[in-house]
C-alpha positions as a Python dict, from the first residue, in 0.01 Angstrom:
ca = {
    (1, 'X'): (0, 0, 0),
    (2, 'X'): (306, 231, 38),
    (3, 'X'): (441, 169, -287),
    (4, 'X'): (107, 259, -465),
    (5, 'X'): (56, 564, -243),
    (6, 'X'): (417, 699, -402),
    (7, 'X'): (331, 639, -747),
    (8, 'X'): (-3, 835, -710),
    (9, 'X'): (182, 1105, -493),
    (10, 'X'): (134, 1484, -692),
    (11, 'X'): (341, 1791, -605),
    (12, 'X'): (112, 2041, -531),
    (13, 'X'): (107, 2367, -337),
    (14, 'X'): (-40, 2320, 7),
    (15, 'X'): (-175, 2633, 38),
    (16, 'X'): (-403, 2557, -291),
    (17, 'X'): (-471, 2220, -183),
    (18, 'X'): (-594, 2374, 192),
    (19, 'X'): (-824, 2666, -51),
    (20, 'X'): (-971, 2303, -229),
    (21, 'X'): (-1045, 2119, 50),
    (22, 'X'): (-1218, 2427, 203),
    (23, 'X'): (-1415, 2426, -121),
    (24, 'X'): (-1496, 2067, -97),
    (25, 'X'): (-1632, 2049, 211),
    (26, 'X'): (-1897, 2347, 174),
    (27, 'X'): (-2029, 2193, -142),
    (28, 'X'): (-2047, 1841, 77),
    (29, 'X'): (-2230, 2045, 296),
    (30, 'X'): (-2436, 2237, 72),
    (31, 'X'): (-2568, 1867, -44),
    (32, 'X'): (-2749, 1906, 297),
    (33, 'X'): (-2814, 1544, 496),
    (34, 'X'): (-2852, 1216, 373),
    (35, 'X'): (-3147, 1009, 394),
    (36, 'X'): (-3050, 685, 504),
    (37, 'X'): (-3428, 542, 470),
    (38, 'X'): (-3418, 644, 97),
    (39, 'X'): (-3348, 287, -41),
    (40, 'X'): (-3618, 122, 195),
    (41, 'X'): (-3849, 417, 92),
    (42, 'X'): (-3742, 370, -267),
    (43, 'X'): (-3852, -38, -209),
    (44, 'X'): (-4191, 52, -94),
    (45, 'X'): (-4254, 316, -345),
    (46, 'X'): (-4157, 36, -598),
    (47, 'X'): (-4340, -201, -489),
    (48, 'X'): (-4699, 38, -416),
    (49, 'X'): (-4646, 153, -812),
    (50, 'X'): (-4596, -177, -979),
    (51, 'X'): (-4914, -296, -734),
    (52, 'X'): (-5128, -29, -868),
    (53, 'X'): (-4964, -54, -1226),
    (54, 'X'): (-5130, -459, -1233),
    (55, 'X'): (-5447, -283, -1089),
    (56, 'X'): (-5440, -47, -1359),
    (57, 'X'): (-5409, -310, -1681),
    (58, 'X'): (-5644, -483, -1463),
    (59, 'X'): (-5917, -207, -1523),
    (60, 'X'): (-5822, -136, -1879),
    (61, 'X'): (-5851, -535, -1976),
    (62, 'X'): (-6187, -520, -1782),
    (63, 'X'): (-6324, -211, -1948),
    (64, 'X'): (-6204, -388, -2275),
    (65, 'X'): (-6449, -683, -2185),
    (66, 'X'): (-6683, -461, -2140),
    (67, 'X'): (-6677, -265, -2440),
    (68, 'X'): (-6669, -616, -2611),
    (69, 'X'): (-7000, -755, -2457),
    (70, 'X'): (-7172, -411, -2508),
    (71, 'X'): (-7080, -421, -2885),
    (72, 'X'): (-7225, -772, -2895),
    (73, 'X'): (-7494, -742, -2735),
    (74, 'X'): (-7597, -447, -2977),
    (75, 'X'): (-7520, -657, -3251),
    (76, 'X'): (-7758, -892, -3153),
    (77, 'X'): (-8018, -653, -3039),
    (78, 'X'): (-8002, -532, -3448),
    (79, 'X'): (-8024, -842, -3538),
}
């Protein structure tokens, strides 16, 4: 609103405000261009790393199993 525009108006000098603004904008454009994909990219990435994470504790539980029957079967091979 108007009213709220006035209480945050600032006296400052113009020519140091200009000098800011010129500041501003080169590091805006030193940020170089935005990637407007990056939160669809970001979903897929997600999603391909928590896939492979299951596949992973997949393999260690099965290599636990395995590790399991090979210690049983060489206790009953002693036996």
């Amino acid at each position: 609103t108007f009213e709220y525009a006035q209480s945050q108006k600032a006296d400052i000098d113009i020519v140091e405000a200009r000098k800011q603004v010129v500041v501003l904008r080169q590091e805006i454009s030193s940020l170089g261009n935005v990637n407007l994909d990056a939160p669809q990219e970001y979903k897929e990435v997600s999603e391909r790393f928590e896939f492979l994470s299951k596949q992973r504790d997949d393999l260690i539980a099965a290599k636990d199993k395995i590790l399991e029957a090979i210690d049983e079967m060489d206790d009953i091979m002693v036996k």
